[in-house]
C-alpha positions as CSV (number, residue, x, y, z in Angstrom):
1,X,113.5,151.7,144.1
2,X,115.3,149.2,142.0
3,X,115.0,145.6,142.1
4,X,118.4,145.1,143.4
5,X,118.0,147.6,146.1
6,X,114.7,146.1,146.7
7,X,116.3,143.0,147.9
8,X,119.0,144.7,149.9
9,X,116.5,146.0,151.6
10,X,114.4,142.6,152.1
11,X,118.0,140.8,153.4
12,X,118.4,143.5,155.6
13,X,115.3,143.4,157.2
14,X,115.6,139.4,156.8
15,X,112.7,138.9,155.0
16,X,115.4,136.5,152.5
17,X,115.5,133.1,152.6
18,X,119.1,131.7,151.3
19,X,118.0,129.7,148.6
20,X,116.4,133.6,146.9
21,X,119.5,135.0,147.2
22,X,122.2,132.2,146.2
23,X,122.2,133.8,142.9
24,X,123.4,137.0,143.4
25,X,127.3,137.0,144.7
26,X,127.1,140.4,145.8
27,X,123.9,139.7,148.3
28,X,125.7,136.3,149.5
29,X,128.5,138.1,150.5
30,X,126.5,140.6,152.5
31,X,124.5,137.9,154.1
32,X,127.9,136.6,155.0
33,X,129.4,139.6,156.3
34,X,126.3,140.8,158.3
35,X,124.4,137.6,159.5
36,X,127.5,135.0,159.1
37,X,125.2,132.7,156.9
38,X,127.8,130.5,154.6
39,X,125.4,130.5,151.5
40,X,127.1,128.0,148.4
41,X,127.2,130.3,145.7
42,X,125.7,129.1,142.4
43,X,127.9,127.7,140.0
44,X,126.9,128.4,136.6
45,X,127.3,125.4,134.5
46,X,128.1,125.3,130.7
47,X,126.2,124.4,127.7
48,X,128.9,121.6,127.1
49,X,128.7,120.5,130.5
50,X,125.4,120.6,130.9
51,X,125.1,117.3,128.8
52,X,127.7,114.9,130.7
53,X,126.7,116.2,133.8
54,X,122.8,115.7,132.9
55,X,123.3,112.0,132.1
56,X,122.7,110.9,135.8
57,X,119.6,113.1,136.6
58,X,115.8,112.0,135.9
59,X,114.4,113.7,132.9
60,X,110.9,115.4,133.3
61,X,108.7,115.2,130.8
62,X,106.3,118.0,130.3
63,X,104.3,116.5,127.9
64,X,102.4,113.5,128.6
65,X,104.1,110.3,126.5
66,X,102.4,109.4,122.9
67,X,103.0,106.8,120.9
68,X,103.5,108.0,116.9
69,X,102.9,104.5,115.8
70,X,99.5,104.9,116.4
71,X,97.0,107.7,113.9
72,X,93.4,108.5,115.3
73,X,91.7,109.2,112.1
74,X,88.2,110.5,112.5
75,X,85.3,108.7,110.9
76,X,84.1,110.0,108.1
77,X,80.8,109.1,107.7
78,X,78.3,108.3,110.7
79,X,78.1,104.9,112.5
80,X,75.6,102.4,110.0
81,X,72.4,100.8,111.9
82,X,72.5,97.5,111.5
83,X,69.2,96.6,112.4
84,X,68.4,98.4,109.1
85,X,70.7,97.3,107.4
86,X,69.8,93.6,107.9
87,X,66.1,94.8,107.1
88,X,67.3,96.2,103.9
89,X,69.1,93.2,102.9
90,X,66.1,90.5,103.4
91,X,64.4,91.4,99.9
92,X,62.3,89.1,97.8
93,X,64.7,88.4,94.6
94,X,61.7,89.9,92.5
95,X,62.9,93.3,93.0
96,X,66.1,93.3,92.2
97,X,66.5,94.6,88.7
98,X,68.1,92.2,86.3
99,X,71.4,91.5,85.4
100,X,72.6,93.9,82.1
101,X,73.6,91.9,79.0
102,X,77.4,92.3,77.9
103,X,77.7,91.6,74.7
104,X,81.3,90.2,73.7
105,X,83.2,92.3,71.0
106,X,84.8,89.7,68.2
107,X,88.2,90.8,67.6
108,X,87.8,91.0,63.1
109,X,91.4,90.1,63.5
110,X,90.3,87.0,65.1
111,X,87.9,86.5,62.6
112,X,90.8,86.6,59.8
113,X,93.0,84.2,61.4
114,X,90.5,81.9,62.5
115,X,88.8,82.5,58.3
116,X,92.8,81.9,57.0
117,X,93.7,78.8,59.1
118,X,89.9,77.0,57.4
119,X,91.3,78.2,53.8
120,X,94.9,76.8,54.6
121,X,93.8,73.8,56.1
122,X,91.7,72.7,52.8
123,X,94.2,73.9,50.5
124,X,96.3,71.3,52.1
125,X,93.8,69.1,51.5
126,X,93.4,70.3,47.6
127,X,89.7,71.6,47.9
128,X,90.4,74.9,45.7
129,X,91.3,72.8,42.9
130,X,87.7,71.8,41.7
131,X,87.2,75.7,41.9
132,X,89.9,77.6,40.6
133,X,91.1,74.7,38.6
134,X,89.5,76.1,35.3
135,X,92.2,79.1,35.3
136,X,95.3,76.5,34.4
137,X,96.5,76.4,31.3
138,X,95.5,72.8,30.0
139,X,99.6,72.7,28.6
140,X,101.3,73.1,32.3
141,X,100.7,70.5,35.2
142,X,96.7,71.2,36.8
143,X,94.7,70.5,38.9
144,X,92.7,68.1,36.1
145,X,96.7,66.1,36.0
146,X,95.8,65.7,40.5
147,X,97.9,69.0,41.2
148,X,95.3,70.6,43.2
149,X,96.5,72.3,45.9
150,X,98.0,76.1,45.6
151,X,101.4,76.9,46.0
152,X,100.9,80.0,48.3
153,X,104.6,81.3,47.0
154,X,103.6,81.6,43.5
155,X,99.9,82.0,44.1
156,X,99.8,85.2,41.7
157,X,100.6,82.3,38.6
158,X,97.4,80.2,39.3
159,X,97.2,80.1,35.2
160,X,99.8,78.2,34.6
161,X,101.4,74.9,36.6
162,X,104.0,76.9,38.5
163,X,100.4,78.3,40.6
164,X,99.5,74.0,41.8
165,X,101.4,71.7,43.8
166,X,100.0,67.7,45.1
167,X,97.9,67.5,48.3
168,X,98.3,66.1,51.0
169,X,96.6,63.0,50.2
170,X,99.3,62.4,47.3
171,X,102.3,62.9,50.5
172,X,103.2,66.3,49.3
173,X,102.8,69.2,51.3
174,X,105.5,72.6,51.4
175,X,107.1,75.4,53.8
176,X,104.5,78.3,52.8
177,X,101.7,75.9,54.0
178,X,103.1,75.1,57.2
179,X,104.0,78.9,57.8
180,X,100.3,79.8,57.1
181,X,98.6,77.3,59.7
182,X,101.0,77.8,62.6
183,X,100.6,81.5,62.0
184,X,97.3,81.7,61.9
185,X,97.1,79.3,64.6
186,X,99.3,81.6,66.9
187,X,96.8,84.6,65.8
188,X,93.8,82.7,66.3
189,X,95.3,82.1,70.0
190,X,96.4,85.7,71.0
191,X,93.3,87.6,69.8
192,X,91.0,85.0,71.6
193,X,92.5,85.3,75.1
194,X,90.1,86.5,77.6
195,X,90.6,90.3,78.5
């Protein structure tokens, strides 16, 4: 037997309640005919219908609700005793091992700036002109005449009186000296910064 002559069967021997058969026209229309039971036949709503005419009914969930804020992460390592813990930490300081040494690198390019601002400081000051004063041709303007300090410009001529300029102390002092201390200055400062 088929299922749908299963259930002509099961009307006719009234074994059917209404609401199992509201679904099939065919078995409505029997019931009607035979038993005069008025049975609403389903209407079969629309897809696009379904969602206007759904805005007024409750909505089941068939989940339970979860909040996706919120991540369980797992611990990764077990749970720490703190008892031991606290028994670990109370040591006598004799055990700990000691602290390593770091020794600090010197930057050699601090080393240069810091070595060229000394040697352009006491040029200023005329202190090469005891030393490298013999070179000067006795002729030209040397350091013997108080033209002790070097002209850094035309320090490749220290033979002859273009090489020697007045110190400091005489009031003279020139552009290439000035350059040399503020630059090693500003070296001395950016290779001594803390990294």
């Amino acid at each position: 037997m088929s299922s749908t002559q299963k259930r002509l069967q099961q009307l006719l021997d009234g074994e059917l309640d209404p609401s199992e058969i509201a679904d099939d026209p065919a078995l409505v229309s029997l019931a009607d005919r035979l038993y005069g039971i008025k049975i609403a036949p389903v209407q079969p709503v629309k897809r696009r219908n379904l969602s206007a005419a759904g805005e007024d009914d409750d909505i089941t969930e068939v989940a339970p609700p979860t909040n996706m804020m919120v991540e369980v992460i797992e611990p990764i390592a077990p749970a720490l005793d703190a008892p031991a813990l606290a028994a670990q930490a109370v040591q006598p300081l004799g055990s700990l091992p000691p602290v390593p040494e770091v020794a600090k690198k010197s930057s050699p390019l601090r080393t240069v700036f810091g070595l060229g601002l000394v040697v352009s400081v006491l040029n200023l000051f005329g202190a090469f002109g005891g030393v490298l004063g013999g070179m000067c041709d006795p002729s030209d303007l040397c350091p013997a005449d108080g033209y002790n300090r070097i002209n850094w410009a035309s320090v490749h001529q220290l033979s002859t009186g273009q090489g020697w300029s007045l110190s400091i102390l005489e009031g003279s002092y020139g552009i290439p000296d000035l350059i040399a201390i503020i630059g090693c200055c500003i070296g001395l400062v950016l290779f001594t910064r803390g990294k």
